[in-house]
N, CA, C and O atoms as a Tinker XYZ file with bonds, in Angstrom:
   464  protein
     1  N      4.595000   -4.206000  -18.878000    73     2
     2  CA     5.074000   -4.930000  -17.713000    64     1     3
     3  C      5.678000   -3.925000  -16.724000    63     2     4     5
     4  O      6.334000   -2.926000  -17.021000    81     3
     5  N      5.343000   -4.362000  -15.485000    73     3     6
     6  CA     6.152000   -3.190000  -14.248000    64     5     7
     7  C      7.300000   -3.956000  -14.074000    63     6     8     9
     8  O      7.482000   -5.060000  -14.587000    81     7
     9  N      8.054000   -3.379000  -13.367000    73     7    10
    10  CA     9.805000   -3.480000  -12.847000    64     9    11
    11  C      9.135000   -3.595000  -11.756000    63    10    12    13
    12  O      8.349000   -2.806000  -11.231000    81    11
    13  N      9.659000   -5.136000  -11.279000    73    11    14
    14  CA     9.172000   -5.837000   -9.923000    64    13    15
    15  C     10.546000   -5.071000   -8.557000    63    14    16    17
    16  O     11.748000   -5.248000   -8.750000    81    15
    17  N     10.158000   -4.492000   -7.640000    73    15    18
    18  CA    11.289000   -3.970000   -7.135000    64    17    19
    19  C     11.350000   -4.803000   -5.898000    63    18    20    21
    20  O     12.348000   -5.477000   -5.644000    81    19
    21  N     10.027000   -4.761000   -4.924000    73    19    22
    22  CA     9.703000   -5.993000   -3.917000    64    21    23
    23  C      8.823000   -7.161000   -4.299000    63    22    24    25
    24  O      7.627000   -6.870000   -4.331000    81    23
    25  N      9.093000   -8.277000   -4.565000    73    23    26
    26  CA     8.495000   -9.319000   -5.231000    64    25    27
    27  C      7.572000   -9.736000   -4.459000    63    26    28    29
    28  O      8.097000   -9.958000   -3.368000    81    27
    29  N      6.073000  -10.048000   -4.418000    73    27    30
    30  CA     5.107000  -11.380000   -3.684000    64    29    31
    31  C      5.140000  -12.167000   -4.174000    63    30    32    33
    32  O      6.046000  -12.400000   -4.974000    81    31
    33  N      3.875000  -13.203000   -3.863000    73    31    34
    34  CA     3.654000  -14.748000   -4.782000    64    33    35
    35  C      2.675000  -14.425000   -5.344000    63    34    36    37
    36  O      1.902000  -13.555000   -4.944000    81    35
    37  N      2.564000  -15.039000   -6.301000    73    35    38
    38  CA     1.480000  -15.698000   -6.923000    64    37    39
    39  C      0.895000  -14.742000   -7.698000    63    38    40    41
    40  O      1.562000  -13.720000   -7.853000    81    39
    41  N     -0.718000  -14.825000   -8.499000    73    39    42
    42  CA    -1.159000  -14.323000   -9.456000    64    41    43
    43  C     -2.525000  -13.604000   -9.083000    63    42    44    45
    44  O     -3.352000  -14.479000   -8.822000    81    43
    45  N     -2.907000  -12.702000   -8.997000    73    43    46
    46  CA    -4.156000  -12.108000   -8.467000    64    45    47
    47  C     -4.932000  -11.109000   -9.374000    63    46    48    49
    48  O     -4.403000  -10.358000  -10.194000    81    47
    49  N     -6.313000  -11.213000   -9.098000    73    47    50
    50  CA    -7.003000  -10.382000   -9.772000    64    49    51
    51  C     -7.643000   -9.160000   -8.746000    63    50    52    53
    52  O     -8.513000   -9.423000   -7.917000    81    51
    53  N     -7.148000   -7.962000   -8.910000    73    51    54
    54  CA    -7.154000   -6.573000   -7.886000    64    53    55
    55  C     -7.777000   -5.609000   -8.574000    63    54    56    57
    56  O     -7.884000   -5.748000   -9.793000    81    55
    57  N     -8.294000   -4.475000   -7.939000    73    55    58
    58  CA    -8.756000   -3.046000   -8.187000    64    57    59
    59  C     -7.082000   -2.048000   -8.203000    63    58    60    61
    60  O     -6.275000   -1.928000   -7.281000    81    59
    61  N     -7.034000   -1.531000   -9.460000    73    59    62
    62  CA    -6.368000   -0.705000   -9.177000    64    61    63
    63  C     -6.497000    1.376000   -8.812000    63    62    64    65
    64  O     -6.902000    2.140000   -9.688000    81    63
    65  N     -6.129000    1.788000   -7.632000    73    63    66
    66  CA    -6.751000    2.703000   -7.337000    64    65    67
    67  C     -5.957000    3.694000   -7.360000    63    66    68    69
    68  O     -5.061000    3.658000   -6.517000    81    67
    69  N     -6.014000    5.294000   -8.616000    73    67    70
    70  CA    -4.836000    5.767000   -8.776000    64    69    71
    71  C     -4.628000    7.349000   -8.004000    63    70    72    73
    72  O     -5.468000    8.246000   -8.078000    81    71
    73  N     -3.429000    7.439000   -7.327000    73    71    74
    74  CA    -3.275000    8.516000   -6.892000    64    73    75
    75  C     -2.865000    9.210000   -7.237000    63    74    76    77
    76  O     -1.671000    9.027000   -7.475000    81    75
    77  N     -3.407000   10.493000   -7.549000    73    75    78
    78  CA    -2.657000   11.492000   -8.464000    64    77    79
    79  C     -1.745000   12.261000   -8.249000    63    78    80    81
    80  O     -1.070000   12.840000   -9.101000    81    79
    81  N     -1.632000   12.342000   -6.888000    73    79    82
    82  CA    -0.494000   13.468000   -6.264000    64    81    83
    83  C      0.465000   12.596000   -5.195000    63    82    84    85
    84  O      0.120000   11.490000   -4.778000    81    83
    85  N      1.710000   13.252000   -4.815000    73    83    86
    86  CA     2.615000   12.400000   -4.114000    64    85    87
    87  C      2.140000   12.357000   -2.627000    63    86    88    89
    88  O      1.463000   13.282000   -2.179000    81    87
    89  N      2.429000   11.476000   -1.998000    73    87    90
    90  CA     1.635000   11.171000   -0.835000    64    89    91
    91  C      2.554000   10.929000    0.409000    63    90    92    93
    92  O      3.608000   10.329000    0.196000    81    91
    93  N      2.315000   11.266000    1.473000    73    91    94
    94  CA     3.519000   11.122000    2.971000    64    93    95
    95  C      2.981000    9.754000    3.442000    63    94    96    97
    96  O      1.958000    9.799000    4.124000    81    95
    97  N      3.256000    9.133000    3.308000    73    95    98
    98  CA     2.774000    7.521000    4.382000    64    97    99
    99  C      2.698000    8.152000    6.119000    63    98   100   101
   100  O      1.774000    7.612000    6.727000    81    99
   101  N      3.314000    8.937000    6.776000    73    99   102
   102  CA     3.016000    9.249000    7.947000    64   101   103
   103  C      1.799000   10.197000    7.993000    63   102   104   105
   104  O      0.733000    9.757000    8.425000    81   103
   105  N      1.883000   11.254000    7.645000    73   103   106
   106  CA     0.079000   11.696000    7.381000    64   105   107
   107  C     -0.542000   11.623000    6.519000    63   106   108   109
   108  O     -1.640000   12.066000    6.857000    81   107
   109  N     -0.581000   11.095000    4.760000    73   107   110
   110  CA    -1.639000   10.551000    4.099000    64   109   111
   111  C     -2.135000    9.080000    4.445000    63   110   112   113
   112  O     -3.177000    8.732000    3.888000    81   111
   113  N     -1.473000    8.118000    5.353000    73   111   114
   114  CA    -1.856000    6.761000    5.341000    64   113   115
   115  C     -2.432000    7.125000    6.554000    63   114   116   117
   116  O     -1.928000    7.918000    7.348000    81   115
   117  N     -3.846000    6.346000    6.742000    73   115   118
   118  CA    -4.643000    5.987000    7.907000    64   117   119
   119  C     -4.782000    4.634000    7.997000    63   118   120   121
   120  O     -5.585000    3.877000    7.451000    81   119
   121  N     -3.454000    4.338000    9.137000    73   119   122
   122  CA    -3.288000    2.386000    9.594000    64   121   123
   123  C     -4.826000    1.868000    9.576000    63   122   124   125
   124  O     -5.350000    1.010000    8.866000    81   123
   125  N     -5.251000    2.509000   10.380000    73   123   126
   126  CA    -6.533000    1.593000   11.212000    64   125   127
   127  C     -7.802000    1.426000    9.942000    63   126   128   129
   128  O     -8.328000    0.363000    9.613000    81   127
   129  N     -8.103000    2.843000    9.349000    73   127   130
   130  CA    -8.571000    2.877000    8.445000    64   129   131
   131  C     -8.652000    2.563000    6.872000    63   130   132   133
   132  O     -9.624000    2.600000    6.117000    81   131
   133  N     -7.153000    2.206000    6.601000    73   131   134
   134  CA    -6.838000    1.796000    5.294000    64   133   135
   135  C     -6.873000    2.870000    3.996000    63   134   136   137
   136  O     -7.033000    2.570000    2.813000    81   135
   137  N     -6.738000    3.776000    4.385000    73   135   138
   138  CA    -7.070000    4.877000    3.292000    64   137   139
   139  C     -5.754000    5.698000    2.964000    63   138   140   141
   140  O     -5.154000    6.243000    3.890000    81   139
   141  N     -5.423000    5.767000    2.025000    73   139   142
   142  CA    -4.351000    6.647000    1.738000    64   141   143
   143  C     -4.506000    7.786000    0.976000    63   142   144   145
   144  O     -4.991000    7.623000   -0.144000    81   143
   145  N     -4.116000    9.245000    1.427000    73   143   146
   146  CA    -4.900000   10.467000    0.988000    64   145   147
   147  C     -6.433000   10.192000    0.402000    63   146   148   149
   148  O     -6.901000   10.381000   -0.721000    81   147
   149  N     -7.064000    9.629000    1.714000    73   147   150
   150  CA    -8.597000    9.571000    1.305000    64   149   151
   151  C     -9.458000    8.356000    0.633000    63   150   152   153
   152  O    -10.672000    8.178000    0.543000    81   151
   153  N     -8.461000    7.682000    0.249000    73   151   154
   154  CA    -8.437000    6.302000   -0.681000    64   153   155
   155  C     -8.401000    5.481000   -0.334000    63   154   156   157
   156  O     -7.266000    5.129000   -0.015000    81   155
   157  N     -9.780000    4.252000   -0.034000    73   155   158
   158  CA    -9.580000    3.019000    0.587000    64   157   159
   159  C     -8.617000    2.311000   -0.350000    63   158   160   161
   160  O     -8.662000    2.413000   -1.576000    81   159
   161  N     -7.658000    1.514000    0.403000    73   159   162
   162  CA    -6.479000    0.810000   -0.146000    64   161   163
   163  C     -6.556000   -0.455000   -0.710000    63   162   164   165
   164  O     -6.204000   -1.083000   -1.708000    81   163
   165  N     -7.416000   -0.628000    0.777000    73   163   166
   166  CA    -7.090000   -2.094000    1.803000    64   165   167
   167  C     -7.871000   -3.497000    0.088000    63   166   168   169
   168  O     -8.787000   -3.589000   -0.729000    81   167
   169  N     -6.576000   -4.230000    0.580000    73   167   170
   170  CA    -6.991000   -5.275000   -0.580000    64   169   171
   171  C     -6.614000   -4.721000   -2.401000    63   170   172   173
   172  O     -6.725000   -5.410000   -3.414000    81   171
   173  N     -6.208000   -3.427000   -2.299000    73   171   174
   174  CA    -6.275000   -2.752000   -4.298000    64   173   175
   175  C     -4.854000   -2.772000   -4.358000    63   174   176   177
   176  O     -4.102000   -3.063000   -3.427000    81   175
   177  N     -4.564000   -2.475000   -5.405000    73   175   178
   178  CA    -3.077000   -2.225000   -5.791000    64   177   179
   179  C     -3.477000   -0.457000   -6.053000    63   178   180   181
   180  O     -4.380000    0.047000   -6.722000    81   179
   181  N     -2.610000    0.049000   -5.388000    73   179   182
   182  CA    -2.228000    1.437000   -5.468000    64   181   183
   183  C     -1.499000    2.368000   -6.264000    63   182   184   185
   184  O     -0.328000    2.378000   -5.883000    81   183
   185  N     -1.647000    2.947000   -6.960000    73   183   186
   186  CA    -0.741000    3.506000   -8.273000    64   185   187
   187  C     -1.083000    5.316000   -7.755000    63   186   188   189
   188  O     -2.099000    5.997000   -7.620000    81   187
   189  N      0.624000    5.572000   -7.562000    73   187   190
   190  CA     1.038000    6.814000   -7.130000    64   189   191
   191  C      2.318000    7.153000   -7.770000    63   190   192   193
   192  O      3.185000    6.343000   -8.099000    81   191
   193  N      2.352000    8.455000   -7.915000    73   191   194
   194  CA     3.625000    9.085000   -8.935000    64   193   195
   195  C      4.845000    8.999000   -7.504000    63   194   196   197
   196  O      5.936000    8.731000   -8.006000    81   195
   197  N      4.943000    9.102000   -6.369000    73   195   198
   198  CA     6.109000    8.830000   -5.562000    64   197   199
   199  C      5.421000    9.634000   -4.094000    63   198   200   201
   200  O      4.437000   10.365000   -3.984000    81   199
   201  N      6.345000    9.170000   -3.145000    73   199   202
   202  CA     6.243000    8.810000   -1.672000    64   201   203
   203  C      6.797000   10.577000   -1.375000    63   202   204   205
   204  O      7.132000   11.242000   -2.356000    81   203
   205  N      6.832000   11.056000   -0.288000    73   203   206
   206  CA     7.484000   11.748000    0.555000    64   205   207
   207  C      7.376000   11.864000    1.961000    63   206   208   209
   208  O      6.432000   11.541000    2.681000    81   207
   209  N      8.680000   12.464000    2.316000    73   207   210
   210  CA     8.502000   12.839000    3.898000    64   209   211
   211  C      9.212000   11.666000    4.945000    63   210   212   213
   212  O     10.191000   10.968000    4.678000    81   211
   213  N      8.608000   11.668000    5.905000    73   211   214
   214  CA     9.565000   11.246000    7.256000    64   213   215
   215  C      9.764000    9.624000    7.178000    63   214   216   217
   216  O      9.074000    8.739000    6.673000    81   215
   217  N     11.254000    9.608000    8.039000    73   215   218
   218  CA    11.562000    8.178000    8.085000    64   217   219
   219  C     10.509000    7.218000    8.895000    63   218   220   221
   220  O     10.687000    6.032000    9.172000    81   219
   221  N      9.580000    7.875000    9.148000    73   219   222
   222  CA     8.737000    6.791000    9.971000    64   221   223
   223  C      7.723000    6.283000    9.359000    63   222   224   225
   224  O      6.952000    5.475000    9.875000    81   223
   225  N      7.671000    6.570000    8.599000    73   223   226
   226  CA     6.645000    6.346000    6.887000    64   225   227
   227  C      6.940000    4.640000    7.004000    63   226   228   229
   228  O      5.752000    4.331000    6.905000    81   227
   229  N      7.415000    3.739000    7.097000    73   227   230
   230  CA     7.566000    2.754000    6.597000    64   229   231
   231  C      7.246000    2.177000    8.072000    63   230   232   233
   232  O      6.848000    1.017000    7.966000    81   231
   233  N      7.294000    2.636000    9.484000    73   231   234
   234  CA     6.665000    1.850000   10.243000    64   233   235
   235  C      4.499000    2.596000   10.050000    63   234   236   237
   236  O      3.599000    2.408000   10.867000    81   235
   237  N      4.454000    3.008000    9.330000    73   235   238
   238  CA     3.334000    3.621000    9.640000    64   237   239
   239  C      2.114000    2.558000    8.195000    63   238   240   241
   240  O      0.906000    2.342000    8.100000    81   239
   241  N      3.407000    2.182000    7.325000    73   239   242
   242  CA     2.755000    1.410000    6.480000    64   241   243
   243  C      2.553000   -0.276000    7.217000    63   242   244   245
   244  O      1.681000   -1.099000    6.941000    81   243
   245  N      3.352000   -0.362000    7.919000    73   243   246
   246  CA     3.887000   -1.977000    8.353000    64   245   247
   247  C      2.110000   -1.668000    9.260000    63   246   248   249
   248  O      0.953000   -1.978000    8.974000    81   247
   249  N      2.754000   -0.925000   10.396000    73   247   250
   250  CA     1.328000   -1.266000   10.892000    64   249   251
   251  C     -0.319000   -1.385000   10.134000    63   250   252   253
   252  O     -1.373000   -1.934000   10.454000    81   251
   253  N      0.056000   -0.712000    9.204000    73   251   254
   254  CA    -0.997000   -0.517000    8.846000    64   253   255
   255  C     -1.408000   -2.204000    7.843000    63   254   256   257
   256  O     -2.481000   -2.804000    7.785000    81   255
   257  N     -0.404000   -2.453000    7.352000    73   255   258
   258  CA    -0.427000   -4.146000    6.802000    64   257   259
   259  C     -0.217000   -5.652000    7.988000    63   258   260   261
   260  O     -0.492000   -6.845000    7.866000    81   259
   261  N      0.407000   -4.818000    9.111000    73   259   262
   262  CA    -0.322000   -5.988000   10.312000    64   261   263
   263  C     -1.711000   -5.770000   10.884000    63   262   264   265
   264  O     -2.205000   -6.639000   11.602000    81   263
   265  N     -2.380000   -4.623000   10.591000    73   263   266
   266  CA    -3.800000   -4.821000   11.094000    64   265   267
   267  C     -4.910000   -5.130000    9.687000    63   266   268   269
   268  O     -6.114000   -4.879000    9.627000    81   267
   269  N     -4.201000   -5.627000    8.850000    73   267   270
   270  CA    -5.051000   -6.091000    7.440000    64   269   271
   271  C     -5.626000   -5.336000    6.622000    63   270   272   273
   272  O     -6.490000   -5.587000    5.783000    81   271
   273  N     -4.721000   -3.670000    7.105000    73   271   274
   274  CA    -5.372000   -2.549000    6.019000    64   273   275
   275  C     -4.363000   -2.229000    5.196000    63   274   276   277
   276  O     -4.018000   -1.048000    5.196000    81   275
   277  N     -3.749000   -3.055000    4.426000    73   275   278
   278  CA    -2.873000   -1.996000    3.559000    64   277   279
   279  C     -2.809000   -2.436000    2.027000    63   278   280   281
   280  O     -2.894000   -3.658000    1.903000    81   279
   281  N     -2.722000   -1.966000    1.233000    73   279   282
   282  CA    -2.920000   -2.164000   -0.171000    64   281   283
   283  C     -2.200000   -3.274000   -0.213000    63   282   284   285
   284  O     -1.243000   -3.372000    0.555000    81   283
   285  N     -2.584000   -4.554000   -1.310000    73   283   286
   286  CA    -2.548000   -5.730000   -1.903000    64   285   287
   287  C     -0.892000   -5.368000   -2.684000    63   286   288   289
   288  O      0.029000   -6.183000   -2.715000    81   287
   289  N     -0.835000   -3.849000   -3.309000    73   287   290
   290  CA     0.127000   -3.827000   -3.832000    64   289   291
   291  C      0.610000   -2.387000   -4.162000    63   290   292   293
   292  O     -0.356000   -1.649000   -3.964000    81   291
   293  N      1.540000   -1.761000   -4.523000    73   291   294
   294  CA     2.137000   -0.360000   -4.521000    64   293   295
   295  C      2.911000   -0.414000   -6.018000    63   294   296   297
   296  O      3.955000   -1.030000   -6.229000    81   295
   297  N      2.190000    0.340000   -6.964000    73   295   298
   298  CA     2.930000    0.836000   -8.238000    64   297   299
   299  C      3.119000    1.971000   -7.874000    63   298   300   301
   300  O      2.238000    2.443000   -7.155000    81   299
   301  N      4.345000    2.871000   -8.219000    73   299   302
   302  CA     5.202000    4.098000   -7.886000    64   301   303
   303  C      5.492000    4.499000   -9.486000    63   302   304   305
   304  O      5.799000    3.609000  -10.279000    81   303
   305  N      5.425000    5.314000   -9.733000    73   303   306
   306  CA     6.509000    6.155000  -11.053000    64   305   307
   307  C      7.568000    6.503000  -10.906000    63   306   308   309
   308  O      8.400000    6.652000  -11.802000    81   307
   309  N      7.770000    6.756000   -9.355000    73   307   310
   310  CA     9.110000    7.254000   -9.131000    64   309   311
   311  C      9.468000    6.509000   -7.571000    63   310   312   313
   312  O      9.462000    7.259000   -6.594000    81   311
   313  N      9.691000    5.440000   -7.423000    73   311   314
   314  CA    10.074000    5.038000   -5.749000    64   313   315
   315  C     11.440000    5.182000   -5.669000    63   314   316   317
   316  O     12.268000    5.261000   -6.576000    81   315
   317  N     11.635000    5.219000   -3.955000    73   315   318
   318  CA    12.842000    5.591000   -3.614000    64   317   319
   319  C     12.984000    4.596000   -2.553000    63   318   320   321
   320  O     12.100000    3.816000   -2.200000    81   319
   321  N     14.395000    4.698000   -1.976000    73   319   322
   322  CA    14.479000    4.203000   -0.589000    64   321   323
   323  C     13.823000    4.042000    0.401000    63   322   324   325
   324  O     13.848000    3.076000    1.164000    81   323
   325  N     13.178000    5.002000    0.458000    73   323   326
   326  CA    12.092000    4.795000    1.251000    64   325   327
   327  C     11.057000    3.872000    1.167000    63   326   328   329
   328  O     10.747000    2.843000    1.767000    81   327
   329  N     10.716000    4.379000    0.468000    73   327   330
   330  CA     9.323000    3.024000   -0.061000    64   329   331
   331  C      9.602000    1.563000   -0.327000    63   330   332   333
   332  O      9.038000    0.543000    0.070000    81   331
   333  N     10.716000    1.781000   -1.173000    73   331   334
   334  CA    11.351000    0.356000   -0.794000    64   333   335
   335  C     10.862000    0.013000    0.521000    63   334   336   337
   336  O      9.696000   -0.353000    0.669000    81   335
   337  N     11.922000    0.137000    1.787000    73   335   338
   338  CA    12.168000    0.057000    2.625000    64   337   339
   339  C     10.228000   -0.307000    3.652000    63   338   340   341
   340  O      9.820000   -1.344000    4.175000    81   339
   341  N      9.756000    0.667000    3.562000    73   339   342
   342  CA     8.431000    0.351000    3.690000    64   341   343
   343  C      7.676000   -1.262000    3.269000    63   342   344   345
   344  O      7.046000   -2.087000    3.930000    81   343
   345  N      8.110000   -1.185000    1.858000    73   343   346
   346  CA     7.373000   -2.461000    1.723000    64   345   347
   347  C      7.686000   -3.588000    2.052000    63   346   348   349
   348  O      6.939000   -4.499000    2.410000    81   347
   349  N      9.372000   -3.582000    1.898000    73   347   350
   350  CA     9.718000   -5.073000    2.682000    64   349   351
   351  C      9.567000   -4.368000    4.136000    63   350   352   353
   352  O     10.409000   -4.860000    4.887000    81   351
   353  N      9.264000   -3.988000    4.388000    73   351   354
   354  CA     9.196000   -3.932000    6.130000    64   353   355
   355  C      7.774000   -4.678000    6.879000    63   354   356   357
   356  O      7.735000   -5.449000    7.838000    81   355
   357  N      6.687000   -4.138000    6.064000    73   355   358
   358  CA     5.222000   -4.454000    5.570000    64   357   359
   359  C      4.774000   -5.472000    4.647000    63   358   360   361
   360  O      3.589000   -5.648000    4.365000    81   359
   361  N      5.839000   -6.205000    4.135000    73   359   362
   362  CA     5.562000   -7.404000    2.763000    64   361   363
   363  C      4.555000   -6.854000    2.157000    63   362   364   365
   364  O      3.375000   -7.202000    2.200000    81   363
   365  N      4.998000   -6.050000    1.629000    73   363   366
   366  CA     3.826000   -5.001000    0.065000    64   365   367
   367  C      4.869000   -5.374000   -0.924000    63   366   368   369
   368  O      6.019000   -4.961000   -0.768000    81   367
   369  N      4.422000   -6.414000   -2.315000    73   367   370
   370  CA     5.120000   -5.841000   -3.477000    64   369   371
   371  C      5.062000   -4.592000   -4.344000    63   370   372   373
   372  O      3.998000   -4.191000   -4.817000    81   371
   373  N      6.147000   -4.029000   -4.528000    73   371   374
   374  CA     6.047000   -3.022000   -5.367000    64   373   375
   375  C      6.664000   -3.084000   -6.089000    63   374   376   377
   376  O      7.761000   -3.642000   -6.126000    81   375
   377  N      5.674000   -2.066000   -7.487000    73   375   378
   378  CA     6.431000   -2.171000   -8.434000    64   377   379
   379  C      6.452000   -1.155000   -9.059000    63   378   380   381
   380  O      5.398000   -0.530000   -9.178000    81   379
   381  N      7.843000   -0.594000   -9.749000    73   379   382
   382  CA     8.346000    0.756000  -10.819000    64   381   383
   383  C      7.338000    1.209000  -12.075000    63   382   384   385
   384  O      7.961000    0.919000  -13.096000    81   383
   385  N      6.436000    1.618000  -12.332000    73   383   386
   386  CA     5.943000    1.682000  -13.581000    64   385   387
   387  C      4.469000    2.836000  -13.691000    63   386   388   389
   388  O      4.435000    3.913000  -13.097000    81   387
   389  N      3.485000    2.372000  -14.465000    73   387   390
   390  CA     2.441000    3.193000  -14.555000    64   389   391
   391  C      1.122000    2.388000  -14.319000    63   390   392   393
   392  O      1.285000    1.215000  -14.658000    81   391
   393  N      0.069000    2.605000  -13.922000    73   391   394
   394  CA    -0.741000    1.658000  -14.009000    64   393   395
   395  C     -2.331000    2.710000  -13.930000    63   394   396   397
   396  O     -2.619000    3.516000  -13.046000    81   395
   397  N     -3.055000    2.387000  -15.026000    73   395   398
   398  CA    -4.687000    2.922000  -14.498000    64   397   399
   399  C     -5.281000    2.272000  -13.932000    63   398   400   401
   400  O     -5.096000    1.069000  -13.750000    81   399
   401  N     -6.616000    3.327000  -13.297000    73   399   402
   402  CA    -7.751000    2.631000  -12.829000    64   401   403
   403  C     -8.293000    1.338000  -13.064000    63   402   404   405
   404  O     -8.198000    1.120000  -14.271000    81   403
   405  N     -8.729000    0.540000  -12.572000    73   403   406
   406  CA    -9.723000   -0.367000  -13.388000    64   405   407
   407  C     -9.227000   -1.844000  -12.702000    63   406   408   409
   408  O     -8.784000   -1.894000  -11.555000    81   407
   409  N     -9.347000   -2.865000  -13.450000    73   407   410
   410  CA    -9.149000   -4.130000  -12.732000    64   409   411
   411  C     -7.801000   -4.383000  -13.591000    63   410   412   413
   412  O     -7.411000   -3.660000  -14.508000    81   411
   413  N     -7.037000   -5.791000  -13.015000    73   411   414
   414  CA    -5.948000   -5.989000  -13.311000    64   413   415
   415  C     -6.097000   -7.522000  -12.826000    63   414   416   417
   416  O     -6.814000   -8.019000  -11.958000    81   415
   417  N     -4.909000   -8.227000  -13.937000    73   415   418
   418  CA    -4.594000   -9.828000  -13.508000    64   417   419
   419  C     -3.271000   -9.538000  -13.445000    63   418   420   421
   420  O     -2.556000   -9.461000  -14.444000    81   419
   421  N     -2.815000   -9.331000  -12.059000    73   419   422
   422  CA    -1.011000   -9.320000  -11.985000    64   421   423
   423  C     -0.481000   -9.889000  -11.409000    63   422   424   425
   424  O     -0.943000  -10.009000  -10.274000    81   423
   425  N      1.006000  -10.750000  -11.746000    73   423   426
   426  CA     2.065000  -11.240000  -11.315000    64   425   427
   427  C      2.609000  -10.408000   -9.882000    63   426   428   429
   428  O      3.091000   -9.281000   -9.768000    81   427
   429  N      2.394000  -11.178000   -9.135000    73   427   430
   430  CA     3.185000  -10.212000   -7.786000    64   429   431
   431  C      4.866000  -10.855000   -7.874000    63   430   432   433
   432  O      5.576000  -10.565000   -6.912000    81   431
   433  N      5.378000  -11.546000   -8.783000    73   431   434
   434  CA     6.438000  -11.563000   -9.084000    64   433   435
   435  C      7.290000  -11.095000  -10.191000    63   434   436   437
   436  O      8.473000  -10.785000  -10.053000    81   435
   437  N      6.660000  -11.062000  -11.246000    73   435   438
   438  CA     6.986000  -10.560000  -12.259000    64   437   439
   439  C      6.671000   -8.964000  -12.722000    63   438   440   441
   440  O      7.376000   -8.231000  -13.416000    81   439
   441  N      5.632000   -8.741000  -12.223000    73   439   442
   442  CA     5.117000   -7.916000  -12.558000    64   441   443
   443  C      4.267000   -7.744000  -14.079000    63   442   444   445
   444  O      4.159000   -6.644000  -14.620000    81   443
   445  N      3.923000   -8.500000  -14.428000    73   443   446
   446  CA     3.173000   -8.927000  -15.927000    64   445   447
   447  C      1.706000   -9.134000  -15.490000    63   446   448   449
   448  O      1.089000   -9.829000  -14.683000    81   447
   449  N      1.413000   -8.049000  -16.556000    73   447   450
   450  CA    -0.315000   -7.991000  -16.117000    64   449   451
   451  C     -0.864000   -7.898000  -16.695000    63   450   452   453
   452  O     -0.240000   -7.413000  -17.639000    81   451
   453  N     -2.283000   -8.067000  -17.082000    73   451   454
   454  CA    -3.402000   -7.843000  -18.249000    64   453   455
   455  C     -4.599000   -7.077000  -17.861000    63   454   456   457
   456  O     -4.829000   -7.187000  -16.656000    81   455
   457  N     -5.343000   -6.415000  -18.434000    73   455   458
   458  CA    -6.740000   -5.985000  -17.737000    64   457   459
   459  C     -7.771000   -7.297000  -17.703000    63   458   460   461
   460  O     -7.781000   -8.275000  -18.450000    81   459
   461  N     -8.706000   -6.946000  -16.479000    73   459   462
   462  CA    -9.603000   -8.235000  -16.512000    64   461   463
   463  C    -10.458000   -8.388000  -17.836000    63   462   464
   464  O    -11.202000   -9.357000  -17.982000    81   463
């Protein structure tokens, strides 16, 4: 189970897409494009070891989740204030934990999940 840190609704079945290295939301995220260090997002739950870099990181995610490109969801190994801050800014749940590749049935509240 992940440690729900920003909660959504409901129960969904997603791609999870994993990033291996830590990533800047102001220059690894592409708003328009949906890709984060290279990685279409848009619609997956995202699994990254932790965030860095500038305070503008969290308007760079928002936009990027008001133009309908931004990951379904954000697993972190290590989140901070920041990212927090990002996701409720952007309504992204995130959550504390580990997650692989592959498909997933997850709680955007709980964080309780199964493989498909």
């Amino acid at each position: 189970m992940l440690k729900p840190l920003v909660k959504g609704r409901g129960r969904v079945r997603a791609e999870v897409v994993k990033i291996t290295s830590p990533v800047s939301l102001l220059g690894d995220l592409d708003p328009e494009a949906g890709k984060l260090a290279g990685v279409d997002v848009v619609g997956k739950i995202a699994a990254l070891p932790y965030v860095k870099g500038s305070t503008v990181g969290p308007y760079v995610l928002w936009g990027a989740a008001r133009r309908g490109k931004a990951p379904l969801a954000i697993v972190a190994q290590k989140p901070d204030l920041m990212l927090i801050s990002a996701c409720v800014l952007a309504g992204i749940p995130l959550f504390q934990g580990v997650l692989e590749e592959g498909c997933v049935n997850i709680d955007l509240e709980t964080g309780a999940y199964d493989k498909c």
